[in-house]
C-alpha positions as a Markdown table, in Angstrom:
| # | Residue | x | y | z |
|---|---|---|---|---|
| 1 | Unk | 6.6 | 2.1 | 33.3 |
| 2 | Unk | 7.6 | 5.1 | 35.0 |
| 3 | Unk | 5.5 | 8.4 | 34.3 |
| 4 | Unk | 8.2 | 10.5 | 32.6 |
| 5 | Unk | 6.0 | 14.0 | 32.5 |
| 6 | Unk | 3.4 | 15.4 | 34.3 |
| 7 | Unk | -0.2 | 14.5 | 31.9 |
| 8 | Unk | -1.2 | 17.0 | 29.4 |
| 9 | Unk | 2.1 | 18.1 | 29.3 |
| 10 | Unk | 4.2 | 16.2 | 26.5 |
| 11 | Unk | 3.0 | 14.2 | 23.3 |
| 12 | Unk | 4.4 | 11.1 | 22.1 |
| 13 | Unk | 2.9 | 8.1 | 20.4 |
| 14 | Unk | 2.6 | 5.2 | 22.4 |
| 15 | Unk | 0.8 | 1.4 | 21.5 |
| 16 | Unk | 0.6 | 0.9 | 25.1 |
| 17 | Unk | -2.1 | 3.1 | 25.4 |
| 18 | Unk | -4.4 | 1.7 | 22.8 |
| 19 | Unk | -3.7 | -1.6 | 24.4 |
| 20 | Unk | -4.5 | -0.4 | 28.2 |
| 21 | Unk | -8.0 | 0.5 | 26.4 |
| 22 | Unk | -8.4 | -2.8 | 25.9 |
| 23 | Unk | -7.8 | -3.9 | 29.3 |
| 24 | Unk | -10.9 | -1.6 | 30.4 |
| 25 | Unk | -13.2 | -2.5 | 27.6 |
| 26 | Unk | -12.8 | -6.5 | 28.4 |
| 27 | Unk | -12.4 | -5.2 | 32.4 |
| 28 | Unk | -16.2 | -2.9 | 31.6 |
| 29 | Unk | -17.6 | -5.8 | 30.0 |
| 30 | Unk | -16.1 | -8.9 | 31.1 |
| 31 | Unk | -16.0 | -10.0 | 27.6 |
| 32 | Unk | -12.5 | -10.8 | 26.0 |
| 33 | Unk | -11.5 | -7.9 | 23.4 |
| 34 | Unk | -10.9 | -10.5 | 20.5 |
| 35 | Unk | -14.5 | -11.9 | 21.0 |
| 36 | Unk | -16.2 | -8.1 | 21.8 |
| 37 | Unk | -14.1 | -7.3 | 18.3 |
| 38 | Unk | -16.3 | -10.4 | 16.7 |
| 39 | Unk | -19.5 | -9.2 | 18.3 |
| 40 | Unk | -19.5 | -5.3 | 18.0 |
| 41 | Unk | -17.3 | -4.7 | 14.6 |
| 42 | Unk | -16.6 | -7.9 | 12.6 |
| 43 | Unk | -19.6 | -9.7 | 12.3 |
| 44 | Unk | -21.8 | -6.3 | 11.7 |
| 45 | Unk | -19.4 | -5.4 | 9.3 |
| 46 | Unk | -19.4 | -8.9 | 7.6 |
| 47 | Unk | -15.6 | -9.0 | 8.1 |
| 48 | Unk | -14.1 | -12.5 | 6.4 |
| 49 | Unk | -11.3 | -14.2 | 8.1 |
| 50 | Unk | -9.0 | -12.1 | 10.1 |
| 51 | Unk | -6.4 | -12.5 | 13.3 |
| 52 | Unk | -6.4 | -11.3 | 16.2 |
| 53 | Unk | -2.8 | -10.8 | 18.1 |
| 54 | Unk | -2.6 | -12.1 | 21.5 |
| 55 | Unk | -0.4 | -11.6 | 24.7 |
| 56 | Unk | 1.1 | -14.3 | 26.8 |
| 57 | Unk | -1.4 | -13.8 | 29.2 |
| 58 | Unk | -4.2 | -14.6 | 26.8 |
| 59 | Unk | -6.2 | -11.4 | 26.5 |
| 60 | Unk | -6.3 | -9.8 | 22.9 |
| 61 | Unk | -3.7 | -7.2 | 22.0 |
| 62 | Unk | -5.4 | -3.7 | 20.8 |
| 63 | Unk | -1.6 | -1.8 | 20.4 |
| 64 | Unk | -1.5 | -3.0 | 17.0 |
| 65 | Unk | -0.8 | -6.4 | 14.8 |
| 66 | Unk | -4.1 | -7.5 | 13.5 |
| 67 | Unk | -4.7 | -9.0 | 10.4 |
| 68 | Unk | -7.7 | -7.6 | 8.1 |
| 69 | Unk | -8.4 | -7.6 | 4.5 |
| 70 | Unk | -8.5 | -4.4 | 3.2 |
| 71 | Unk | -11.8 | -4.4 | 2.2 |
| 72 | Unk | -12.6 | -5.2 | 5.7 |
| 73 | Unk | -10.9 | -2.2 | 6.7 |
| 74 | Unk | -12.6 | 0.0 | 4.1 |
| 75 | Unk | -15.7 | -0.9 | 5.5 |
| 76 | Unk | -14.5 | 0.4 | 8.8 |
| 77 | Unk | -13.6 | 3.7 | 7.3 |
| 78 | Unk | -17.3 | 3.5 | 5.4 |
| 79 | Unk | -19.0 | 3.4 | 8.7 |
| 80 | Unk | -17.3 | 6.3 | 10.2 |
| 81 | Unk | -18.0 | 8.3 | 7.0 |
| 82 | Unk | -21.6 | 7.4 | 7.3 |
| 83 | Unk | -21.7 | 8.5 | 11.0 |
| 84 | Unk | -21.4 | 5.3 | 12.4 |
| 85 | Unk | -23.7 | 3.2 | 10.3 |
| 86 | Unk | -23.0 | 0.4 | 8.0 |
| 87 | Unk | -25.8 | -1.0 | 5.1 |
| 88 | Unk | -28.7 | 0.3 | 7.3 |
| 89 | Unk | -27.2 | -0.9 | 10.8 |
| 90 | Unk | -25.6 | 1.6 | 13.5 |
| 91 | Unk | -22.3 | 0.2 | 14.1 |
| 92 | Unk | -21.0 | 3.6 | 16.5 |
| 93 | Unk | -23.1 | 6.3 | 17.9 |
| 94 | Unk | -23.2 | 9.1 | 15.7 |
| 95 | Unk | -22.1 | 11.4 | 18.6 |
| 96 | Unk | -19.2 | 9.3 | 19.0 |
| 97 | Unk | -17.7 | 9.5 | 15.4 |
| 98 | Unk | -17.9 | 13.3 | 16.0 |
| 99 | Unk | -16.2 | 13.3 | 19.3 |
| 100 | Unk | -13.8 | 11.1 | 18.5 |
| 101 | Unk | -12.2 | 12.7 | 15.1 |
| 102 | Unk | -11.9 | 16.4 | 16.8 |
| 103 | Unk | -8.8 | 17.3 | 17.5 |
| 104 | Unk | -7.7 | 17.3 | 20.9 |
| 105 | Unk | -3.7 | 17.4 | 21.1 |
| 106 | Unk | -1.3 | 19.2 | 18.6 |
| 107 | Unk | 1.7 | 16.9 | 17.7 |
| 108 | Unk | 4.8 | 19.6 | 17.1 |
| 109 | Unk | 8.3 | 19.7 | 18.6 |
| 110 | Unk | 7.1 | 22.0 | 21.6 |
| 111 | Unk | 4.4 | 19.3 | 22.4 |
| 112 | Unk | 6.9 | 16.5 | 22.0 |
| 113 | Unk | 10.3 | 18.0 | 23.1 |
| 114 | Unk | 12.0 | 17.2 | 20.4 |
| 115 | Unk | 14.2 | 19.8 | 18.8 |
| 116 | Unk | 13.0 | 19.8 | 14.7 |
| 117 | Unk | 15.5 | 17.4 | 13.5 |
| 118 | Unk | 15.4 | 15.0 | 16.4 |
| 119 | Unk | 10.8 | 15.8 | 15.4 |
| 120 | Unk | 11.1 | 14.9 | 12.1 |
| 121 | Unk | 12.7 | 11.3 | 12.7 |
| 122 | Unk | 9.8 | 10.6 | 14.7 |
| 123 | Unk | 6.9 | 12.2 | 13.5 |
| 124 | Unk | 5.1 | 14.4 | 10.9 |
| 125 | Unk | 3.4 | 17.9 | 12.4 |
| 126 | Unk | -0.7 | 17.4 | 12.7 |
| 127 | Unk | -3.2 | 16.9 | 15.3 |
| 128 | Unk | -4.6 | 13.4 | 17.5 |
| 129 | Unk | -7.9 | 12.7 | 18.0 |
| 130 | Unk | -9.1 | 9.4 | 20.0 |
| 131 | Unk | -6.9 | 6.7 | 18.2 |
| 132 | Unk | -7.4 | 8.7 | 14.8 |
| 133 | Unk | -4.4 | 11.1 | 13.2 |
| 134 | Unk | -5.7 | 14.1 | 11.4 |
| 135 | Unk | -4.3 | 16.0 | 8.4 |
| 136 | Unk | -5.0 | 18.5 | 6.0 |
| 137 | Unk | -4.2 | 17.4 | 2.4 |
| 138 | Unk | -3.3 | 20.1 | -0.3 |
| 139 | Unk | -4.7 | 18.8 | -3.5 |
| 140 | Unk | -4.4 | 21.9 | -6.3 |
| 141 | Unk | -6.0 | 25.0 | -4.8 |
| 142 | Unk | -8.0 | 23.0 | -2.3 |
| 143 | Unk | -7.1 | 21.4 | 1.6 |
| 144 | Unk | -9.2 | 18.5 | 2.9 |
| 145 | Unk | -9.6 | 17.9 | 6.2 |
| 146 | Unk | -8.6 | 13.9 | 6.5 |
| 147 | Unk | -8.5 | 11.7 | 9.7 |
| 148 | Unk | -6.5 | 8.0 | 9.5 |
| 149 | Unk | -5.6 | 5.0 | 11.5 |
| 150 | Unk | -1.9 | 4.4 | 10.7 |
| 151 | Unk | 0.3 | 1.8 | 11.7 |
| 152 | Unk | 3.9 | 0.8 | 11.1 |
| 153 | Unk | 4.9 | -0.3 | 7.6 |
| 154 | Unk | 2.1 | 1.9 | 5.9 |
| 155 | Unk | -1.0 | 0.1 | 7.0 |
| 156 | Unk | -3.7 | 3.3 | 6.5 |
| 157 | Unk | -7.4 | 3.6 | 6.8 |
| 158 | Unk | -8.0 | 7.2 | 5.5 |
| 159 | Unk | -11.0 | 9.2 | 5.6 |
| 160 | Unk | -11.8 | 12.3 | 3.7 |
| 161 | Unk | -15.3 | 13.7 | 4.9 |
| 162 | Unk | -15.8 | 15.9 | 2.2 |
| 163 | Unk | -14.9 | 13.8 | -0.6 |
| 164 | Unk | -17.0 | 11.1 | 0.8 |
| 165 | Unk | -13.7 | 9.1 | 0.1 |
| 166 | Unk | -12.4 | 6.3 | 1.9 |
| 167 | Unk | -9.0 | 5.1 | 1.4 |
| 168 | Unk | -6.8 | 1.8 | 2.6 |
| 169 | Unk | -3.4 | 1.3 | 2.0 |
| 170 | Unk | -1.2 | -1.8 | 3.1 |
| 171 | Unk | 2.5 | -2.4 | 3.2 |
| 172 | Unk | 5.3 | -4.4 | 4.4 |
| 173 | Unk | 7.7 | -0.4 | 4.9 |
| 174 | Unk | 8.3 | -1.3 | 8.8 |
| 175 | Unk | 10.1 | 1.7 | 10.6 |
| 176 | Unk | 10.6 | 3.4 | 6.9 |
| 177 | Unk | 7.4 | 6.4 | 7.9 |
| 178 | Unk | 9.3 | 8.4 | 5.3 |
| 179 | Unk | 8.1 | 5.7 | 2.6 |
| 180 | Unk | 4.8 | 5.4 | 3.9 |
| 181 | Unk | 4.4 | 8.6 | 4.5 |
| 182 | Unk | 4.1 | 9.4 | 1.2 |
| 183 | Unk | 0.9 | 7.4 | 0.5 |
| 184 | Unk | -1.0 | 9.9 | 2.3 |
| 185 | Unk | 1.0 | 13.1 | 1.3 |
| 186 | Unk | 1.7 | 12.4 | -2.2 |
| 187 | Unk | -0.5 | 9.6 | -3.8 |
| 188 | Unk | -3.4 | 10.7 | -2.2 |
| 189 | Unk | -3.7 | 14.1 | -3.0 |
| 190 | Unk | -1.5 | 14.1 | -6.2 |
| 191 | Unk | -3.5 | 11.1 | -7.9 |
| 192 | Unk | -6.3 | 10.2 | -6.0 |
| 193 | Unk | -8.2 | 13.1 | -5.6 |
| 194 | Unk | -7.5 | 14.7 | -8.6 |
| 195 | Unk | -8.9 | 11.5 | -10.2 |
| 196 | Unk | -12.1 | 11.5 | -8.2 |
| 197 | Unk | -12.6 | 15.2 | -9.1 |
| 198 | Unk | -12.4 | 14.8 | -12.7 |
C-alpha cells in the first residue's frame, strides 16, 4: 500500500501491522508464527485446542482471526498481570510487559484527522501501547488504569493492574463497536468491579 502520511504523524488502526510483525518474527527466527505460537505461548500456557488463521501463502496470520477458549485467553491476560509469568514459569520478560503497556500514541481526532463525528464512527478517545488499547475506567469515585486486546465483534482480554482482575469477553457484534463497546465501558465498571469491591 501506498504510505498515505509521513510516520509519527497520523493514527489509525490497522491489522496489517500486527500481521507484518509476524513476517519478522517467523523472518528472526525462521520458525513459522503458528508453530512459534505453539512453542512460546500455547503450550506454556497449557492452551486446549485452538486455530490458527492462515494466508494463501501458508504463513500464519497475526492481524487477527484466531480461535481460543476464553479461559485460554484469561490465562494470557493472567501472565501479563503477573509480569510475564504463568504457574511458576516466565512466559514474557518482565521488562517487556512494562514496556509494552505504556502508552506511546494518543488516539483523538487531531491524531487521526477525523473531524469528531467522522472520530466517533471509528473509534473511542484513549491511548496505544504495543498491540494493547489502554483506558481509564470510572467505577464510583474511583478510575482504573486498564489495558485490552480487542478485536472486532467484542472479542476482549482486559486487564486491570490494580484490581488484580482479568477479564475476557467474546461475541459474535462484528462492525457493531458501539455494542461491544459497552462491555468495557459499562459492564465492567458498572457490575464488575463494584462486585469484586464488595
Amino acid at each position: 500500500l501506498p504510505q498515505a502520511h509521513e510516520p509519527g504523524t497520523r493514527y489509525a488502526y490497522c491489522s496489517a501491522n500486527s500481521n507484518l510483525v509476524g513476517a519478522v518474527l517467523k523472518a528472526a527466527t525462521g520458525i513459522p508464527l503458528p508453530e512459534l505460537f505453539d512453542q512460546w505461548v500455547a503450550r506454556p500456557l497449557d492452551f486446549a485446542r485452538y486455530h490458527w488463521n492462515v494466508m494463501p501463502t501458508g504463513d500464519g496470520y497475526l492481524g487477527g482471526g484466531a480461535f481460543v477458549r476464553p479461559r485460554d485467553l484469561l490465562k494470557v491476560g493472567q501472565a501479563y498481570l503477573d509480569g510475564g509469568v504463568w504457574r511458576g514459569r516466565r512466559i514474557v520478560d518482565a521488562s517487556w510487559v512494562e514496556r509494552s503497556t505504556k502508552p506511546y500514541v494518543q488516539i483523538s481526532p487531531a491524531t487521526t484527522g477525523l473531524d469528531e463525528e467522522a472520530f466517533s464512527e471509528f473509534y473511542g478517545g484513549g491511548e496505544d501501547a504495543w498491540a494493547w488499547h489502554l483506558n481509564r475506567l470510572k467505577s464510583g469515585e474511583r478510575t482504573y488504569r486498564e489495558y485490552e486486546a480487542s478485536g472486532n465483534g467484542g472479542q476482549l482480554l482486559m486487564v486491570i493492574p490494580e484490581l488484580e482482575l482479568v477479564v475476557v469477553f467474546t461475541a459474535g457484534n462484528y462492525r457493531q463497536g458501539g455494542i461491544w463497546g459497552r462491555f468495557r465501558d459499562q459492564i465492567v465498571p458498572q457490575e464488575i468491579i463494584p462486585a469484586i469491591r464488595h
